[in-house]
C-alpha positions in Angstrom: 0.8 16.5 -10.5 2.4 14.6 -13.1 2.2 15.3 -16.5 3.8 12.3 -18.2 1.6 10.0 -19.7 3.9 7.4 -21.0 2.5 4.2 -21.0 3.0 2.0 -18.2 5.0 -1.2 -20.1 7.1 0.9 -21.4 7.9 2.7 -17.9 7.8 -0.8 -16.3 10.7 -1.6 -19.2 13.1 1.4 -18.5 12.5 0.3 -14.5 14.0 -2.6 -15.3 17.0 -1.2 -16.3 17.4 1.6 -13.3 15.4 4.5 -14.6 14.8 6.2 -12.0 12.9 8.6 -13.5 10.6 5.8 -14.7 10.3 4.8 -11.6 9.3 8.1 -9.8 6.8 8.6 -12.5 5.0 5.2 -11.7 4.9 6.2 -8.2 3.3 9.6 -8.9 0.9 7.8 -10.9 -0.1 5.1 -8.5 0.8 6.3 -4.8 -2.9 8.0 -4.2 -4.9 5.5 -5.3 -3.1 2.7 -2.7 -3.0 5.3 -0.1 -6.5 6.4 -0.8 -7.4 2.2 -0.8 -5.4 1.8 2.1 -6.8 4.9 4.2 -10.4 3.1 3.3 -9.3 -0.1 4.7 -7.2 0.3 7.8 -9.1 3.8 8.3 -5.2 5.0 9.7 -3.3 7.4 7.7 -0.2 6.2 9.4 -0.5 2.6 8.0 -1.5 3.8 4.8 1.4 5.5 4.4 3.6 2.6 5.3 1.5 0.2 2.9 2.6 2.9 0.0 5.9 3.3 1.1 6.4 -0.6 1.5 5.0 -1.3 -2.2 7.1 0.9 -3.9 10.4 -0.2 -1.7 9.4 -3.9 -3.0 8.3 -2.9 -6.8 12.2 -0.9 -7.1 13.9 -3.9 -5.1 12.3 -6.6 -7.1 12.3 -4.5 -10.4 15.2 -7.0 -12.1 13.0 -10.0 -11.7 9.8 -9.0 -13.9 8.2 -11.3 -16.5 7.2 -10.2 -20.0 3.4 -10.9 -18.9 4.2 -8.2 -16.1 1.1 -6.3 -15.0 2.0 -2.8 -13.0 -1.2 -2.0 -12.5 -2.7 -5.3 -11.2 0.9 -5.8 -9.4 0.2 -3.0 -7.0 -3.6 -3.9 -6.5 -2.8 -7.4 -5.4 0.1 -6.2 -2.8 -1.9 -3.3 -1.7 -4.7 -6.0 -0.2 -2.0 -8.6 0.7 -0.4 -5.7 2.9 -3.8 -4.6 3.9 -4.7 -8.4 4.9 -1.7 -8.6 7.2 -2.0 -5.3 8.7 -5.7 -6.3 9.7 -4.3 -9.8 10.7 -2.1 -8.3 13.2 -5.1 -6.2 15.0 -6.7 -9.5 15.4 -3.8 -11.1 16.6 -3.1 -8.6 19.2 -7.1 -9.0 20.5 -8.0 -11.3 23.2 -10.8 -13.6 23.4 -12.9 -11.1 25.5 -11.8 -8.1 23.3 -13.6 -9.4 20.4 -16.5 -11.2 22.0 -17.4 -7.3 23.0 -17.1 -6.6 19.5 -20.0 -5.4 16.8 -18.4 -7.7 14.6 -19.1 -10.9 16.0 -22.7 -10.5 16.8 -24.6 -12.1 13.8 -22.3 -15.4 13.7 -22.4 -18.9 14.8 -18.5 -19.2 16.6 -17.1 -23.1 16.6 -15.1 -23.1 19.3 -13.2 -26.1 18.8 -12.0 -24.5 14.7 -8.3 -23.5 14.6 -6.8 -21.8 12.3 -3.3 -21.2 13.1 -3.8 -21.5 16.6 -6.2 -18.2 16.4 -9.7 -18.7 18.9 -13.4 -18.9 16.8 -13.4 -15.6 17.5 -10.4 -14.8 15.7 -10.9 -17.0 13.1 -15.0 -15.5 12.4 -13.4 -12.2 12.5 -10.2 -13.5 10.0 -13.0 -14.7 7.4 -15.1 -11.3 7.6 -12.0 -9.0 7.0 -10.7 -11.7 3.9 -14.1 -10.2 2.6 -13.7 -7.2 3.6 -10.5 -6.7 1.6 -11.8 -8.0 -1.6 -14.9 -6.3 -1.5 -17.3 -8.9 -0.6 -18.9 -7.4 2.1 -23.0 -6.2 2.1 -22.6 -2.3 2.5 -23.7 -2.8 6.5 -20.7 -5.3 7.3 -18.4 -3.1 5.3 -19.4 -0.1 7.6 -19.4 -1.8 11.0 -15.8 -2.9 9.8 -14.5 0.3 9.1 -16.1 1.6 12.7 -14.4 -1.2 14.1 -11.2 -0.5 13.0 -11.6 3.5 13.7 -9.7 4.8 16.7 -11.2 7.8 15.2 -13.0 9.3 12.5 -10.6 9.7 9.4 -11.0 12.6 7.1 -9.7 11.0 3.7 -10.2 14.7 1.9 -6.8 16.3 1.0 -6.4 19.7 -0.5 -4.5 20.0 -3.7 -1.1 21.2 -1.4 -1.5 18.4 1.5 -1.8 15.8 -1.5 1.0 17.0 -2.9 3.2 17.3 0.4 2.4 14.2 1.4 3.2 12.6 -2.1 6.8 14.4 -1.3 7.4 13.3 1.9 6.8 9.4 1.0 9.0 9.8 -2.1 12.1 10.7 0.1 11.2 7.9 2.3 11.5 5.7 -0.1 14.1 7.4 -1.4 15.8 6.9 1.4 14.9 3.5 2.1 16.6 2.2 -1.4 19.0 4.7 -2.0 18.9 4.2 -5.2 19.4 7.8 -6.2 23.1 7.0 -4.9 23.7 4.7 -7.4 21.6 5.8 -10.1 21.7 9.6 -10.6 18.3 10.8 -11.6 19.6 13.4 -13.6 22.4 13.7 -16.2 25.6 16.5 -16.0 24.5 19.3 -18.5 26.5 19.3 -21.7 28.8 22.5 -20.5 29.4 20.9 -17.3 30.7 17.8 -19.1 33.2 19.5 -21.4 34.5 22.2 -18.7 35.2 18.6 -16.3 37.8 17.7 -19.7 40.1 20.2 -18.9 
């Protein structure tokens, strides 16, 4: 677990200029609380890893083009639930009309059939407006719950130990590692002093 309490502007400042150390303390900060938010969501530790994998990818890519009214926090809050929208967009999307007329979460609604929204069914369109609320925390605690049964395959255990967190907050660092190779072009860590005069001769 991290120990470095730094302040987030000022971590968001060295970012801008290639810290990668900055950056890797951000993402120890941050990483559980969007897995954990994504995990809640999608109920599928698989996607949740990708949705935290995905953020901090975009957050090092786009770290050049940050505002001084740049929030970090807030930053990764909004694309956690944009990421989170479109993974749930794409389950809907891959339904048919029957598939979700079968569906607990279509039972307490009026369906127009002749609404569109982007060529999507009623169906698809009822179930579109209950997950945008869903997301953002809108839901009464019932809908939230027949959501998240809905979008079980099965049931997730969001408890980690102290050494699965910790593995897991590993394994998605050199992903994303790997993914913007940026420790290739900005080494993490400087050539000790002796190194650097023995290299002079």
């Amino acid at each position: 677990m991290s120990r470095n309490f730094t302040a987030d502007q000022i971590l968001t400042e060295r970012l801008i200029i290639n810290d990668t150390k900055a950056f890797e303390e951000l993402y120890r900060r941050y990483w559980y609380s969007l897995y954990f938010f994504g995990l809640r969501k999608l109920q599928s530790k698989e996607e949740s890893k990708h949705l935290v994998q995905n953020i901090f990818v975009d957050l090092w890519q786009q770290r050049h083009s940050f505002t001084a009214s740049f929030h970090l926090a807030q930053h990764l809050y909004e694309e956690g639930k944009r990421d989170v929208s479109n993974r749930l967009d794409q389950r809907i999307t891959s339904f048919n009309d029957s598939d979700l007329i079968e569906t607990d979460m279509l039972s307490e609604t009026n369906i127009e059939s002749t609404e569109q929204m982007h060529g999507a069914s009623g169906e698809q369109v009822t179930l579109q407006r209950k997950l945008v609320r869903y997301v953002n925390d809108h839901t009464l605690i019932a809908e939230g719950r027949r959501t998240q049964v809905w979008l079980s395959e099965t049931r997730i255990n969001t408890y980690l130990s102290s050494k699965e967190k910790d593995q897991l907050e590993e394994e998605m660092l050199e992903i994303i590692q790997g993914r913007t190779a940026y420790l290739l072009f900005y080494p993490k860590k400087e050539s000790p002093w002796w190194q650097k005069i023995a290299a002079m001769f």
